[in-house]
MIZA-472470 format. One record per residue (C-alpha): residue in one letter; x, y, z. Coordinates in steps of 0.25 Angstrom, whole numbers, padded with zeros to 4 digits, always signed. Last residue first. Layout:
BEGIN
AXYZ;...
END
This chain:
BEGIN
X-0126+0084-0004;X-0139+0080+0008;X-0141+0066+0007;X-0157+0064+0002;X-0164+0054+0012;X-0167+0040+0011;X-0177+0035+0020;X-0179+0024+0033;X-0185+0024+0045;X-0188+0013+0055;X-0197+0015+0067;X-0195+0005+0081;X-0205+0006+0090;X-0203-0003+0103;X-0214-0008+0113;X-0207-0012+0125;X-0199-0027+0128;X-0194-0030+0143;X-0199-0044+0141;X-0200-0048+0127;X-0211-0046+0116;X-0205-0047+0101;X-0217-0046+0091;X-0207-0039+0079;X-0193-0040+0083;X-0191-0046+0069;X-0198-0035+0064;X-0187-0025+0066;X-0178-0034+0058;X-0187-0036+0046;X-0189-0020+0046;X-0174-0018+0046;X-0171-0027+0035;X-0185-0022+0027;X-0179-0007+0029;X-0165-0011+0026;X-0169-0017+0013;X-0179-0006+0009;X-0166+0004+0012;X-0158-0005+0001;X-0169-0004-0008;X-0169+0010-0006;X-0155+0010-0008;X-0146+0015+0004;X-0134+0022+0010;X-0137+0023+0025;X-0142+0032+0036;X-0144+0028+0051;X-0153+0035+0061;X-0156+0031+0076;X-0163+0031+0086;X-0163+0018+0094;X-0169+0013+0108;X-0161+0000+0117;X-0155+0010+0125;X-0167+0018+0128;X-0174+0005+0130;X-0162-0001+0140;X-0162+0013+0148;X-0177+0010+0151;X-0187+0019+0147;X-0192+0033+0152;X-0180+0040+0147;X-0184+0036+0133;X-0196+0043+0134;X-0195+0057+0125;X-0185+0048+0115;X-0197+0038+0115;X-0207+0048+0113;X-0200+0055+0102;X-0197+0043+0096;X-0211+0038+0094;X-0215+0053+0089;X-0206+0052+0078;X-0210+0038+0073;X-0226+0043+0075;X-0223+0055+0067;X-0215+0045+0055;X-0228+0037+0055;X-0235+0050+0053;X-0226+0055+0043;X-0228+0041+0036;X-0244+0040+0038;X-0246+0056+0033;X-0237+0054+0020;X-0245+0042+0017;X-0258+0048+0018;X-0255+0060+0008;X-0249+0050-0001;X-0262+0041-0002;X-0268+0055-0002;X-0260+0058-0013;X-0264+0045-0021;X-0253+0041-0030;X-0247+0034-0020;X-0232+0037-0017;X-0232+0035-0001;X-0244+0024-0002;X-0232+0019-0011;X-0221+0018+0001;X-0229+0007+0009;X-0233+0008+0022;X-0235-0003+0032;X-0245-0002+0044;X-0244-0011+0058;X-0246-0020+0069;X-0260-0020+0061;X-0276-0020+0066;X-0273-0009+0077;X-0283-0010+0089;X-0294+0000+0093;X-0303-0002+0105;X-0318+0003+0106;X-0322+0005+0119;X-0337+0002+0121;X-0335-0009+0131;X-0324-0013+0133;X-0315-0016+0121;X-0300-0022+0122;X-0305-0034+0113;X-0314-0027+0105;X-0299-0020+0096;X-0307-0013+0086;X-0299-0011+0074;X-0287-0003+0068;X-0279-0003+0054;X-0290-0006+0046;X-0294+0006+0038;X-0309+0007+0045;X-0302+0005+0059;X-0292+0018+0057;X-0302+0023+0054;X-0310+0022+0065;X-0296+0024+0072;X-0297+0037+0068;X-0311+0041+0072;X-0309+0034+0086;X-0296+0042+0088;X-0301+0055+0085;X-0314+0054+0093;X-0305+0050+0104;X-0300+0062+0104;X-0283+0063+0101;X-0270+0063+0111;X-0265+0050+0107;X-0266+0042+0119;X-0278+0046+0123;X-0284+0046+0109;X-0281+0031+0109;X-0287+0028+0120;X-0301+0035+0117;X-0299+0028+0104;X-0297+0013+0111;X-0285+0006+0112;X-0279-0005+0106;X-0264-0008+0106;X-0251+0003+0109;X-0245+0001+0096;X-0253-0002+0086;X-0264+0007+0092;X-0257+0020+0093;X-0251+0016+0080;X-0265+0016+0073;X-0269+0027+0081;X-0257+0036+0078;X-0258+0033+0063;X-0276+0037+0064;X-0271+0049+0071;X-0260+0054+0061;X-0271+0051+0050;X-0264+0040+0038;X-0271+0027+0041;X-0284+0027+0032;X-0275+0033+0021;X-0266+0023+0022;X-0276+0013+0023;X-0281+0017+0009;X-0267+0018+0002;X-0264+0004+0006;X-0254+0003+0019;X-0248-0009+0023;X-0255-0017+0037;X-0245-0024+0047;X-0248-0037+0053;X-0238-0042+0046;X-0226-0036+0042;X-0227-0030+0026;X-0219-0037+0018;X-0208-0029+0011;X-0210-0018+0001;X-0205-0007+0011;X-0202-0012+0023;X-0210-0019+0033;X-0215-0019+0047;X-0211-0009+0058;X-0208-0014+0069;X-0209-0014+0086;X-0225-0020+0083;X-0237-0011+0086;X-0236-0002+0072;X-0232+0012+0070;X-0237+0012+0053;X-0225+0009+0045;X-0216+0014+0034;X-0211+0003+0024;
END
């Protein structure tokens, strides 16, 4: 099951399995709240790095602050963000996400609805923009790490024989085991993203 970036080093469930708590799945109106490239990268922004303000959040995203305030509004009418009063002085108005996270299931992808459809297409490929983007900044950083982190990093591709169910049982195996490092806080310890992928593709003759 695809997911939303989220603030955890996981990704959550697999198709038809439990969903993780704390995370939210998709229904076709929330879906169509979320899907904006803005309001995706908002979300994330906010998920990952904590509140923030509009005016912050613009900063670091390269928008207005009328853009950003607009959209996380809506953000806020659909339920995935709120005020965060705690970190307000003042008149600032701080943001926080409401969920670790956002499930996708494969139907919104086959509604009948074509704007369900329409909205879908836009949340994966921007998912899959945000995945893309993440590597580039870590392959254009690396250097600036320690040798133990570049050491320690992975890209990698694999292709296997498989059924969909079988591929369904690998997914949940693999999800299971990333969550189990799920909450894990040591000494030394960074904030690690970790995207899974996983398709069938037609074998050229």
């Amino acid at each position: 099951m695809p997911q939303q970036p989220d603030s955890a080093p996981g990704s959550g469930s697999a198709p038809d399995s439990e969903p993780t708590p704390g995370y939210r799945t998709l229904d076709a109106r929330s879906l169509r709240g979320l899907a904006h490239p803005l309001r995706i990268q908002l979300l994330a922004s906010l998920r990952h790095d904590g509140p923030a303000t509009a005016s912050q959040l613009a900063e670091r995203l390269g928008e207005s602050s009328g853009a950003t305030s607009y959209h996380l509004r809506q953000l806020a009418s659909h339920g995935f963000v709120e005020d965060a009063p705690e970190r307000g002085k003042g008149r600032e108005r701080w943001w926080k996400a409401v969920q670790d996270g956002t499930s996708f299931s494969p139907e919104l992808h086959n509604n009948p609805d074509p704007a369900v459809r329409g909205a879908a297409d836009l949340f994966l490929h921007e998912v899959a923009n945000i995945h893309t983007q993440e590597l580039g900044t870590w392959l254009g950083t690396a250097r600036e790490w320690p040798e133990e982190w570049a050491g320690s990093s992975d890209l990698s591709d694999f292709t296997l024989q498989l059924t969909p169910a079988q591929l369904r049982e690998l997914n949940d195996k693999v999800h299971e085991l990333i969550e189990s490092y799920h909450g894990l806080s040591d000494e030394g310890s960074a904030q690690v993203r970790l995207h899974t992928h996983s398709f069938p593709r037609r074998a050229t003759d």
